[in-house]
Kinemage of the C-alpha trace (Angstrom):
@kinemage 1
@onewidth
@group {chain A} dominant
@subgroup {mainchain}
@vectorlist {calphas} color= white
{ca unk a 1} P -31.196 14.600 18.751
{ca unk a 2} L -30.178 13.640 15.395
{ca unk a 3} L -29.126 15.478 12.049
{ca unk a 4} L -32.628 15.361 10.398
{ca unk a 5} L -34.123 17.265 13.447
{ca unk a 6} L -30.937 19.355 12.457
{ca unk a 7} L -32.248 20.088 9.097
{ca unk a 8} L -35.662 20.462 9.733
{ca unk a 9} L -34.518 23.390 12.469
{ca unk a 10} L -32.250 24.880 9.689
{ca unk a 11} L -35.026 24.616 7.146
{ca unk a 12} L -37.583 26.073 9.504
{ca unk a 13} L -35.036 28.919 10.250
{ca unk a 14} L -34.368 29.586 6.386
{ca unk a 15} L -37.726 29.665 4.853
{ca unk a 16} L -39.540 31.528 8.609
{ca unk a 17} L -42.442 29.315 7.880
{ca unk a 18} L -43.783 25.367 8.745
{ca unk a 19} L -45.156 24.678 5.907
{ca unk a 20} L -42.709 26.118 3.137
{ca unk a 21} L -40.015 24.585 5.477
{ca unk a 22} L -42.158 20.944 5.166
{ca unk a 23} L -41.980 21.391 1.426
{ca unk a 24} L -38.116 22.212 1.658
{ca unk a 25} L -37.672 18.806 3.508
{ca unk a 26} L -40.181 16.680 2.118
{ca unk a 27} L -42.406 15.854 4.858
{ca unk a 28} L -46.020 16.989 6.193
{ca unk a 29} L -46.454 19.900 8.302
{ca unk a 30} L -47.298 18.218 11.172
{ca unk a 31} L -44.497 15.843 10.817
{ca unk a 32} L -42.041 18.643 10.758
{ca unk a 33} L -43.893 20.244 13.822
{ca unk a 34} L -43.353 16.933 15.563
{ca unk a 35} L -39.669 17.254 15.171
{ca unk a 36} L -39.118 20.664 16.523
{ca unk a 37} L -41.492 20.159 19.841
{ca unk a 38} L -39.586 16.777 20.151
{ca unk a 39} L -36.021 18.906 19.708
{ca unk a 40} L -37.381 21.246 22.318
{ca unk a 41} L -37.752 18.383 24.781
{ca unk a 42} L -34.623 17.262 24.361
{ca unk a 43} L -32.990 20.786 24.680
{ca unk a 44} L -35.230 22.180 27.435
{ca unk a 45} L -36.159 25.215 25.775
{ca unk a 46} L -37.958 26.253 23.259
{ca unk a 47} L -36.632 27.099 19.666
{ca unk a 48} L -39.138 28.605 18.211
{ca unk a 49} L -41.924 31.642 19.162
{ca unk a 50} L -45.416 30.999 17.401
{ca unk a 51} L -47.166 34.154 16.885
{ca unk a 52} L -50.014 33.749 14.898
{ca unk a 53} L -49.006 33.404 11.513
{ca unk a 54} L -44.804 34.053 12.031
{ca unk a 55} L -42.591 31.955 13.467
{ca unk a 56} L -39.322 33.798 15.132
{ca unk a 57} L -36.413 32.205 16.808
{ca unk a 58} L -35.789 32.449 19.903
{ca unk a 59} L -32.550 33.495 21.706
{ca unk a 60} L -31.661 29.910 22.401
{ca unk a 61} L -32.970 29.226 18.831
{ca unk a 62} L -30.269 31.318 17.363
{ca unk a 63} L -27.849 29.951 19.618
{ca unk a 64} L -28.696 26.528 18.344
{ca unk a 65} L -29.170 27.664 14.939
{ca unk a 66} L -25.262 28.713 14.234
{ca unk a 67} L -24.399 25.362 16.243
{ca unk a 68} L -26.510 23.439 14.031
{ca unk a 69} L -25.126 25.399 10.577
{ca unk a 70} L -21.509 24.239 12.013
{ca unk a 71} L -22.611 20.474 13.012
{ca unk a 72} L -24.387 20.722 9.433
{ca unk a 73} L -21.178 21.768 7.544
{ca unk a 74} L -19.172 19.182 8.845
{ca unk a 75} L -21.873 16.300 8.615
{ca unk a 76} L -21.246 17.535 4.180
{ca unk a 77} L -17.865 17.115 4.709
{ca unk a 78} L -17.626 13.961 6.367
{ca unk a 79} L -20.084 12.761 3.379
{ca unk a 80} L -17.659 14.386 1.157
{ca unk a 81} L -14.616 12.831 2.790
{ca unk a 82} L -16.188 9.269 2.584
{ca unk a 83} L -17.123 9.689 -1.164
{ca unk a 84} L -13.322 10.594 -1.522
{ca unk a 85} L -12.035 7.799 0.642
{ca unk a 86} L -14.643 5.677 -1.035
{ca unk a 87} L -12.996 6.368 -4.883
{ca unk a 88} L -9.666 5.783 -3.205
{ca unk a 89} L -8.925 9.631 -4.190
{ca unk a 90} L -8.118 10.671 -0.519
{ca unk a 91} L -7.220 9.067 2.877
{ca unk a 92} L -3.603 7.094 2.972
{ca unk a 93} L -1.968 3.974 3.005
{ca unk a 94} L 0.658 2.587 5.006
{ca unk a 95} L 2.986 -0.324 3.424
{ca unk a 96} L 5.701 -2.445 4.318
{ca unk a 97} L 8.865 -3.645 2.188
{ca unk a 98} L 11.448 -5.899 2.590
{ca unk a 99} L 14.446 -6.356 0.745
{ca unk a 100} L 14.033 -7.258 -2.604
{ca unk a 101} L 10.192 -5.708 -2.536
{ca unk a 102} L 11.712 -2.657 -1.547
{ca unk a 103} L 14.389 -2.400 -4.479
{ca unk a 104} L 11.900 -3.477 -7.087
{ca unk a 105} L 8.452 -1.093 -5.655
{ca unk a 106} L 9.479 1.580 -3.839
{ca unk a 107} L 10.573 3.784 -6.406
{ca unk a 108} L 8.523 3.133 -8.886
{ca unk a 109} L 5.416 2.936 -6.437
{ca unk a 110} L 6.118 6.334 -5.375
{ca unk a 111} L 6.416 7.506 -8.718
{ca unk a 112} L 2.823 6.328 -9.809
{ca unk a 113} L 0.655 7.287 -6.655
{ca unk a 114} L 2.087 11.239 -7.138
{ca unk a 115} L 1.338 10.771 -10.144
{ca unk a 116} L -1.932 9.214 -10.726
{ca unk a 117} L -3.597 9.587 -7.122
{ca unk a 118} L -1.743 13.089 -5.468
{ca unk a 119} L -4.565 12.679 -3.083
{ca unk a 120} L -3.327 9.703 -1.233
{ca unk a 121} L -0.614 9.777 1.541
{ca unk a 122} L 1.539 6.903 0.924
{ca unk a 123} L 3.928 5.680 3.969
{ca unk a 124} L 6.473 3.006 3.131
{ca unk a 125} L 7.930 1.165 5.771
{ca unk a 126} L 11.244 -0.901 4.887
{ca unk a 127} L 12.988 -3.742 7.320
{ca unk a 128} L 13.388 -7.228 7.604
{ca unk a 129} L 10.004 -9.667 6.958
{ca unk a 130} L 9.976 -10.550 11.299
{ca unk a 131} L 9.670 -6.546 11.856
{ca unk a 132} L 7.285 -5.849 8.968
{ca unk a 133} L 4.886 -9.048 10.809
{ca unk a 134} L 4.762 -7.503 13.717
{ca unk a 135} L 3.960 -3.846 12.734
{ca unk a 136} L 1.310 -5.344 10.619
{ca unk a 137} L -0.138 -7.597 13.511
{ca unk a 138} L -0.201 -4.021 15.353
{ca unk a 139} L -1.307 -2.248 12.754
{ca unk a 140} L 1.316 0.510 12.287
{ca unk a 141} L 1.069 -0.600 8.600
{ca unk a 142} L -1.753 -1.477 6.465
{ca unk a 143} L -0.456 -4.024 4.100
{ca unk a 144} L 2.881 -5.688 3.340
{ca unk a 145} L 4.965 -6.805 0.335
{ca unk a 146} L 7.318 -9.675 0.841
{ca unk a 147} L 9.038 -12.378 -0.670
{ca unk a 148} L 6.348 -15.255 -0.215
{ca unk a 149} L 8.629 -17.983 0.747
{ca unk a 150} L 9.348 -15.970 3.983
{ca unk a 151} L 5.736 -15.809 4.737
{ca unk a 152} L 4.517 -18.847 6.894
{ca unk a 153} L 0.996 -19.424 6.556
{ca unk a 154} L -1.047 -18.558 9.615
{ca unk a 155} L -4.963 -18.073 10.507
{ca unk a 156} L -4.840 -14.540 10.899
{ca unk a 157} L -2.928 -13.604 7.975
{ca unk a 158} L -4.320 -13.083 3.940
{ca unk a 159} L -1.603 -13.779 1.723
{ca unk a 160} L -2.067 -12.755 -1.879
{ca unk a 161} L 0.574 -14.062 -4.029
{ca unk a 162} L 1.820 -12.027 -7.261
{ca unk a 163} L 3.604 -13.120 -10.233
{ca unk a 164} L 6.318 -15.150 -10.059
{ca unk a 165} L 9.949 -13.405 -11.499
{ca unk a 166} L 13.099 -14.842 -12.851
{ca unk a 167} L 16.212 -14.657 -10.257
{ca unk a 168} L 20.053 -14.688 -11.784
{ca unk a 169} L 23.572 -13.779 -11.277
{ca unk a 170} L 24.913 -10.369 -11.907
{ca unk a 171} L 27.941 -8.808 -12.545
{ca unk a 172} L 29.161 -5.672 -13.755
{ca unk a 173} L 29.662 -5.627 -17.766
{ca unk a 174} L 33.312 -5.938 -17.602
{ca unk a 175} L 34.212 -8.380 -15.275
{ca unk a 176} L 36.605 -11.024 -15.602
{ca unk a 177} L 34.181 -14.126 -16.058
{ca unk a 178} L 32.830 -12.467 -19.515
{ca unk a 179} L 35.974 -11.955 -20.997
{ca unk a 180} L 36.216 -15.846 -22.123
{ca unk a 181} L 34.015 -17.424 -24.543
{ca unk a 182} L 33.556 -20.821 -22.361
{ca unk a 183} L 30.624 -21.246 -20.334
{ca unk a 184} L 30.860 -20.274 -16.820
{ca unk a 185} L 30.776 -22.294 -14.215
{ca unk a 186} L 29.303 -22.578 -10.417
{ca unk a 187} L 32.880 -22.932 -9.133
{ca unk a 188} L 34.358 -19.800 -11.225
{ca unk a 189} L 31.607 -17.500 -9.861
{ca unk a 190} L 32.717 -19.002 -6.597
{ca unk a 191} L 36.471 -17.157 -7.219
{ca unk a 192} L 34.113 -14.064 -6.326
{ca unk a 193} L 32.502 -12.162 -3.768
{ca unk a 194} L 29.116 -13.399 -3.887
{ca unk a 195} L 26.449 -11.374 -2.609
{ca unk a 196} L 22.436 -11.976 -2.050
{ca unk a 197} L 19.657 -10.714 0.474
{ca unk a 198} L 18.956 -14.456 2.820
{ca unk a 199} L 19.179 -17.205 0.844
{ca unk a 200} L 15.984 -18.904 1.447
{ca unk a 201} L 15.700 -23.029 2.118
{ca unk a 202} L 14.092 -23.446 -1.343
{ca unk a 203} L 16.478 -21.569 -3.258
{ca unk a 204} L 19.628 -23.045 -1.094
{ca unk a 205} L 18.393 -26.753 -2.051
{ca unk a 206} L 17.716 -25.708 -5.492
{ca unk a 207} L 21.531 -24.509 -5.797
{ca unk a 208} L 22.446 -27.404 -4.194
{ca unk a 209} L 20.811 -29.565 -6.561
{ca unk a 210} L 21.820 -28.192 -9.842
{ca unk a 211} L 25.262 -27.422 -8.523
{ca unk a 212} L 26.692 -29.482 -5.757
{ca unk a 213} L 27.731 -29.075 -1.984
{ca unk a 214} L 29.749 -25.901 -3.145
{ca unk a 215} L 26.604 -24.109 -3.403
{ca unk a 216} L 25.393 -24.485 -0.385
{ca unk a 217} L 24.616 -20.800 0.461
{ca unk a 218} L 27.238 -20.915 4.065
{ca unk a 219} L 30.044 -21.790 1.607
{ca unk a 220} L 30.081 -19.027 -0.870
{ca unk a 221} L 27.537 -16.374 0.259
{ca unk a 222} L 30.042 -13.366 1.190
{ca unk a 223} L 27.775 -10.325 1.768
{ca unk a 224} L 24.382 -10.373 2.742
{ca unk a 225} L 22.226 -8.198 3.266
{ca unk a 226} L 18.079 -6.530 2.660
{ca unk a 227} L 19.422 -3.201 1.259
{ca unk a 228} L 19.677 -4.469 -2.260
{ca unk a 229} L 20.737 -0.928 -3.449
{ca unk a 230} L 23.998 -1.326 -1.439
{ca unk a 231} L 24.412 -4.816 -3.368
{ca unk a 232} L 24.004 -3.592 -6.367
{ca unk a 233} L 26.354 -0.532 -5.804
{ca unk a 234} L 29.185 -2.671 -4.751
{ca unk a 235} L 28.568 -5.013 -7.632
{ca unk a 236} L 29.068 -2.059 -10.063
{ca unk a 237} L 31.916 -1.066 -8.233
{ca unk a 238} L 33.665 -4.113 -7.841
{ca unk a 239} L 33.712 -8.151 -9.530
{ca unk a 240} L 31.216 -8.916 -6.752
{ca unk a 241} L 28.472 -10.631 -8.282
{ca unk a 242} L 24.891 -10.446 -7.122
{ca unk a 243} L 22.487 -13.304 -6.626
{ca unk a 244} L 18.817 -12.086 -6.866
{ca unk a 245} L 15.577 -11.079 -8.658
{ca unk a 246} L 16.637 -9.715 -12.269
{ca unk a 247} L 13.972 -7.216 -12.366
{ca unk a 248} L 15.349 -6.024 -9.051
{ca unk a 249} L 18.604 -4.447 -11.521
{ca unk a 250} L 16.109 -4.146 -14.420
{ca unk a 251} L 16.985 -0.379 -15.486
{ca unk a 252} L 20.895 -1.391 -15.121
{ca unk a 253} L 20.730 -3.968 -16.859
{ca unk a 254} L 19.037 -2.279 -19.479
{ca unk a 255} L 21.764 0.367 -19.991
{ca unk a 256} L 24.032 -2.439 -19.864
{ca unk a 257} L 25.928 -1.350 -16.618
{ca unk a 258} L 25.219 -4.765 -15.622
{ca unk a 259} L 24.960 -8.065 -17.147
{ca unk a 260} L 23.716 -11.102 -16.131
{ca unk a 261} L 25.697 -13.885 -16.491
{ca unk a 262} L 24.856 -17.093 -17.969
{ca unk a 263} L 25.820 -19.938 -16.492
{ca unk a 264} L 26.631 -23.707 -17.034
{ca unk a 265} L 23.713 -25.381 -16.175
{ca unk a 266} L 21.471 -22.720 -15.788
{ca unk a 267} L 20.085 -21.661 -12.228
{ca unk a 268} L 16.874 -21.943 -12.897
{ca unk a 269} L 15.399 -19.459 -10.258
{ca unk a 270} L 12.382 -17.795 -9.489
{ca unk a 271} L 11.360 -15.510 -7.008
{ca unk a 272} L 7.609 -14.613 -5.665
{ca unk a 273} L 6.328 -12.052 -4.167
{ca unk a 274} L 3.293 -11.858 -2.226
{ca unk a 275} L 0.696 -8.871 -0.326
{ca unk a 276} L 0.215 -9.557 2.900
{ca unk a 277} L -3.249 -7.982 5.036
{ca unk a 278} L -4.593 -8.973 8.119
{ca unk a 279} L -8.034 -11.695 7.774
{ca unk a 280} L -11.458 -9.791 8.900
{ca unk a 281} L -9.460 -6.170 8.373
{ca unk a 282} L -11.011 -3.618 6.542
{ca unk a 283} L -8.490 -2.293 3.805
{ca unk a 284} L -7.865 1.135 2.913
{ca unk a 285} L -9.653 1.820 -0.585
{ca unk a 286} L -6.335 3.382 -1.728
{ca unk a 287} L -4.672 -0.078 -1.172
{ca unk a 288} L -6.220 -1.268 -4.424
{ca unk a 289} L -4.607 1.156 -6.652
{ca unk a 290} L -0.738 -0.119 -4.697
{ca unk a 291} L -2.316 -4.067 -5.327
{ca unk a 292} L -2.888 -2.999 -9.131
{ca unk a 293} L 0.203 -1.246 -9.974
{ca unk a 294} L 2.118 -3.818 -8.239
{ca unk a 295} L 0.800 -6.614 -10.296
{ca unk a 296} L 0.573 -4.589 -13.314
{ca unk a 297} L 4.302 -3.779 -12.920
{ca unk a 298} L 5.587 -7.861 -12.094
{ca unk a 299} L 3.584 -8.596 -15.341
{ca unk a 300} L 5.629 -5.961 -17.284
{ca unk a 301} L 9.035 -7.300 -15.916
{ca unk a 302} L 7.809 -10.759 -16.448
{ca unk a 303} L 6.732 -9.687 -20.631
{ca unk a 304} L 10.204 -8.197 -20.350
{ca unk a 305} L 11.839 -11.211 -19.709
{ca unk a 306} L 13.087 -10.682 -15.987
C-alpha cells in the first residue's frame, strides 16, 4: 500500500467512475484498475462493487475511504511542513553560548528571529565551553557559539570561525585612572579589581609580552567569571575594571556609562568567535538565518570600531 493507490481510491470515490477518475490522476484506465484490484489484495476485501456501468463503494470501501481522506490530509501537511522547514520559516533551533557569546548574541539574536522569522522556536543554551561540547556531542543542541581559542580541533567537530573583534579594558566613566591626563599604565590598572571571563593561554602570553610578569593573568585577575552581565554590572558600580571583548559593552559604551581606557602600550587584543556543528550532521535550515545575523552583526561591531 502506498499513497498513490491512496489517491487513485480517493479519486475513484470522488468522480464514481474509472475512467473520469484515470483522467483526474493522469493515468490509463486500466492502469488505475490495476491499482485498486492490487489495493484489494493487500486489504482482503474488496473496495469497490462493479455493476455494469456504476461503481459503488463498498462498506469496507467507505471505511477505507475516510481513513484514506485522513492519511491524505496529513501526507499535505507533512509536504507543507517540509516546504516550511525547507525556507527555514518553521521548525526550531537549539544553540549554545558561552560567556562572552552569550553577552554579545543573546539579546540581540532573540530580538531578530521574533522579529524576522516568528515561525522559528529558538532555544539558547548558556554554560561553560566543556558543558556546551558535550550537549552538542549528544545533541541536546544544534549548534554552538564560542570563543574559538577554547575550541580544540577534533575529527568530529566543524568549526566555522567569524570575525575577529577588538578586546580592551573598561571602566566606568568616572573612575579614578581618567581623572589624570598621563597615560595609564599596566601597573595602575593593577591598583584595581580586575575582572575578565578565563583568560585564555594566548591572551595571558600576549599580556605578558607587552606588559611584563605583572600581567600574568594569576597575579591580577580578581573576579572571574562567564556571566559577563554580572562583570559589567559591578564595573558600573564600582572602579573594577573589565578585561574583555569591547563590543561585548558596545551599547554602554555608547551612552558613555563606560569608557574604555587607553593604555600605555596598547593591549593589542582580539577576540574570535567561532560556530561550532557536528561533521556529517544535518543542520536545521533555520540555523542559517542565526549563522547570518551572527556574522552580519560581528561585521557591524567590527565597522563600528569594537
Amino acid at each position: 500500500m502506498n499513497l498513490q493507490q491512496l489517491d487513485h481510491l480517493l479519486a475513484l470515490a470522488e468522480t464514481g467512475s474509472f475512467s473520469r477518475a484515470s483522467e483526474k490522476v493522469h493515468l490509463t484506465q486500466p492502469a488505475l484498475s490495476r491499482s485498486i484490484q492490487m489495493l484489494e489484495q493487500e486489504l482482503g476485501l474488496p473496495l469497490v462493487d462493479r455493476i455494469g456501468k456504476r461503481n459503488e463503494l463498498t462498506p469496507f470501501g467507505r471505511l477505507a475511504l475516510a481513513r484514506a481522506q485522513r492519511i491524505a490530509m496529513e501526507a499535505q501537511e507533512l509536504r507543507r511542513s517540509a516546504a516550511l522547514l525547507a525556507e527555514g520559516q518553521a521548525g526550531r533551533v537549539r544553540l549554545g553560548l558561552a560567556g562572552a557569546p552569550s553577552a554579545l548574541f543573546a539579546g540581540p539574536l532573540l530580538s531578530h528571529m521574533l522579529r524576522h522569522h516568528p515561525g522559528v522556536g529558538l532555544q539558547l543554551r548558556s554554560g561553560g565551553h566543556e558543558l556546551q561540547l558535550a550537549a552538542l556531542r549528544a545533541r541536546s543542541v544544534d549548534a554552538l557559539l564560542l570563543t574559538y581559542r577554547s575550541v580544540a580541533p577534533r575529527e568530529d567537530l566543524h568549526i566555522e570561525v567569524l570575525p575577529r573583534l577588538r578586546s580592551g579594558f573598561v571602566c566606568r566613566r568616572d573612575h579614578p585612572l581618567l581623572a589624570p591626563s598621563r597615560p595609564v599604565r599596566f601597573a595602575d590598572m593593577a591598583r584595581f579589581p580586575l575582572l575578565s571571563t578565563t583568560v585564555s593561554d594566548d591572551v595571558a602570553r600576549s599580556l605578558v609580552e607587552r606588559y611584563g610578569d605583572a600581567a600574568a593573568p594569576q597575579r591580577w585577575l580578581q573576579v572571574s567569571s562567564d556571566e559577563i552581565g554580572a562583570l559589567v554590572s559591578a564595573v558600573r558600580d564600582t572602579d573594577a575594571i573589565f578585561l574583555g571583548v569591547l563590543a561585548a559593552t558596545g551599547a554602554l559604551l555608547d551612552s558613555g556609562e563606560l569608557v574604555e581606557l587607553q593604555v600605555k602600550p596598547a593591549a593589542l587584543l582580539d577576540a574570535q568567535f567561532a560556530l561550532v556543528t557536528l561533521e556529517g550532521r544535518t543542520e536545521p535550515p533555520a540555523l542559517r538565518f542565526v549563522r547570518e545575523f551572527c556574522t552580519q552583526l560581528l561585521q557591524d561591531e567590527v565597522a563600528a570600531g569594537r
